[in-house]
MARFIDREN-990186 format. One record per atom (N, C-alpha, C, CB): x negated, y, z; residue in one letter. Coordinates in pm, whole numbers, padded with zeros to 5 digits, always signed. Glycine has a CB too. Layout:
BEGIN
XYZa ...
This chain:
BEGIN
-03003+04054-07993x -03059+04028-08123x -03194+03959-08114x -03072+04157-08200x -03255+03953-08019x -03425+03921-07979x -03416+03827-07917x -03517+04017-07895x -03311+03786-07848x -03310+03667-07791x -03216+03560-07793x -03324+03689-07693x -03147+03601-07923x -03082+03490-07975x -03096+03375-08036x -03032+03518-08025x -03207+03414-08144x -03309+03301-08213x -03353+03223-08093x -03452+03368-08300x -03390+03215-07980x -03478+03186-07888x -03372+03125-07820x -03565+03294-07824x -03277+03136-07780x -03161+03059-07696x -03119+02968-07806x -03025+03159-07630x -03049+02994-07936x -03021+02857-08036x -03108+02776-08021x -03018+02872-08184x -03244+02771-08070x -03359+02721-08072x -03340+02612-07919x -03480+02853-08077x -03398+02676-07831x -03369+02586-07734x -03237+02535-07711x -03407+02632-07632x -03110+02541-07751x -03032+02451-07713x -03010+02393-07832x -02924+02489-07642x -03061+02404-07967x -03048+02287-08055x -03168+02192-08044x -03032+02331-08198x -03250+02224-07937x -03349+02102-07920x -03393+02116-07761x -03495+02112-08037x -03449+02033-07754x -03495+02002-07633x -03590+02099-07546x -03555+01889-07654x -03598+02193-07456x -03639+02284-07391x -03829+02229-07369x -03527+02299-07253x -03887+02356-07447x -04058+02268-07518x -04083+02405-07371x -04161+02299-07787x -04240+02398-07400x -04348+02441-07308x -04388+02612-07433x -04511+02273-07287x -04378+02531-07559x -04379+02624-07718x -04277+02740-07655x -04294+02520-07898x -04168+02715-07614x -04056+02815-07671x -04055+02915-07558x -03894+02744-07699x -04142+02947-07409x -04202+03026-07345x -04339+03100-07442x -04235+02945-07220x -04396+03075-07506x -04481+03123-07605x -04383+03189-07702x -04572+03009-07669x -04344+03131-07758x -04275+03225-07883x -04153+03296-07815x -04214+03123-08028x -04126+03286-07704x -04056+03424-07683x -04131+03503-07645x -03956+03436-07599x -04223+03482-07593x -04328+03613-07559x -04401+03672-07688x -04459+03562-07450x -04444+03585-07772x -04496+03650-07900x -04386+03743-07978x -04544+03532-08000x -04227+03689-07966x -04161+03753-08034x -04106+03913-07939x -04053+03645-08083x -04090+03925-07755x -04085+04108-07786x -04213+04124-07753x -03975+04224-07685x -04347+04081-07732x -04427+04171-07770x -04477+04221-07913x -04509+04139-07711x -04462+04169-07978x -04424+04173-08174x -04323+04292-08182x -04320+03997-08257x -04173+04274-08120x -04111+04382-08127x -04148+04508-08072x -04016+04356-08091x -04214+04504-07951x -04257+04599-07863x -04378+04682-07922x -04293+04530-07735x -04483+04574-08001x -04595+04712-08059x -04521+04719-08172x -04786+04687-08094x -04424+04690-08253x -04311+04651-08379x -04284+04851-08351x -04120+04483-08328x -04215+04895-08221x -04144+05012-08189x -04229+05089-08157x -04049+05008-08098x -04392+05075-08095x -04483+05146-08055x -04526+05196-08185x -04577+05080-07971x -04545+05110-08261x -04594+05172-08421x -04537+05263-08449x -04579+05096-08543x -04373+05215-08457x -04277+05346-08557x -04264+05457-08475x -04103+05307-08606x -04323+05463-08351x -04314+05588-08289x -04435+05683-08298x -04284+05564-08157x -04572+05566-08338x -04722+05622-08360x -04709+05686-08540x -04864+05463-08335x -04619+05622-08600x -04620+05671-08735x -04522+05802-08764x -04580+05551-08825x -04439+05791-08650x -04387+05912-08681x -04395+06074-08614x -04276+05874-08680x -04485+06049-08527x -04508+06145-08424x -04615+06235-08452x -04533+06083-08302x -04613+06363-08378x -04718+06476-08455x -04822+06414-08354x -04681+06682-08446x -04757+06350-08220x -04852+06355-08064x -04912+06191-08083x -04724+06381-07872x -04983+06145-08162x -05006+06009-08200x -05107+05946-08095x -05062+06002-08351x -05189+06034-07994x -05215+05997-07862x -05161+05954-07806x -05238+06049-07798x -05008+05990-07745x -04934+05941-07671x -04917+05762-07739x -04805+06047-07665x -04889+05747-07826x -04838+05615-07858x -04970+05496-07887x -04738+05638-07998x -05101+05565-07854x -05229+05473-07914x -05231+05387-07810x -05386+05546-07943x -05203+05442-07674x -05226+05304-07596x -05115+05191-07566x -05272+05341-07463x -04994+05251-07536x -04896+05087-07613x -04919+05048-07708x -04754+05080-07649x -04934+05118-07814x -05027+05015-07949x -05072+04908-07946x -05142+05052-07996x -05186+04951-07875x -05337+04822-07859x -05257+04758-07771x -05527+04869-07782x -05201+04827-07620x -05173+04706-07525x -05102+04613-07595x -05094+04739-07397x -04989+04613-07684x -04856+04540-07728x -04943+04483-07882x -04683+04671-07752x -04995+04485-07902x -05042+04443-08063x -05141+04306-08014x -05155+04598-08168x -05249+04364-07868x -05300+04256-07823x -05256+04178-07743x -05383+04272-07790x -05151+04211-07700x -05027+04044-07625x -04999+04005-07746x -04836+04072-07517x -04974+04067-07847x -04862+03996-07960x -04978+03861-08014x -04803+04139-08130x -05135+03943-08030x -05257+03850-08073x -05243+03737-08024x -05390+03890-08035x -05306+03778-07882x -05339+03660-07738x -05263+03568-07730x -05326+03708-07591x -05039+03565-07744x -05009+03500-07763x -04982+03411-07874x -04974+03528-07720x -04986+03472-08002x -04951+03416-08109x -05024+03335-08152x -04927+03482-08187x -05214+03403-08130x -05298+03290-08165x -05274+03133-08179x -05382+03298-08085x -05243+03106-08046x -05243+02985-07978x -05126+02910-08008x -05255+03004-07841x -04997+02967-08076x -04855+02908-08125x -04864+02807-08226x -04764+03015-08185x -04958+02805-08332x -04972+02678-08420x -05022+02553-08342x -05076+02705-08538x -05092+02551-08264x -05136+02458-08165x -05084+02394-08067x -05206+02494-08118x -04956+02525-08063x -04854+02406-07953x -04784+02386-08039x -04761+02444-07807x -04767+02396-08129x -04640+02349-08245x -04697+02233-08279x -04606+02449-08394x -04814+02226-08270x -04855+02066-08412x -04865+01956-08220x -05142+02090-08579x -04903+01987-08169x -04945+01933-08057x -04818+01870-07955x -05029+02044-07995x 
C-alpha cells in the first residue's frame, strides 16, 4: 500500500533523483503517522515520545527540501 504510489510514479515517468526523496518522506510520514496513534493511545506515552521526534524529524528533514526538487 506504501509503495505502490511510488513504483506507478516511477514507471509512468522517468526514474528522477525526487522520487528517492518522496519515498523516504512518505514511510517516515507513515512511521511517526503509527508512532502517534500509539502515543495517543497509550497510558505509557514515554515509551512512544522518542519514535515520535525521531520519525516526525526525518519526515521534516526530508520533506522540507521536496518542493525544490520538484520545481528544479
Amino acid at each position: 500500500m506504501l509503495i505502490l504510489p511510488i513504483l506507478v510514479s516511477v514507471v509512468a515517468s522517468s526514474p528522477a533523483p525526487w522520487h528517492l526523496a518522496l519515498t523516504g518522506a512518505a514511510l517516515s510520514g507513515y512511521l511517526a503517522s503509527a508512532a502517534f496513534q500509539g502515543w495517543s493511545r497509550s497510558r505509557r506515552v514515554s515509551v512512544f515520545r522518542r519514535p515520535l521526534l525521531v520519525y516526525t524529524a526525518a519526515f521534516a528533514a526530508i520533506s522540507l527540501p521536496l518542493p525544490g526538487l520538484l520545481a528544479g
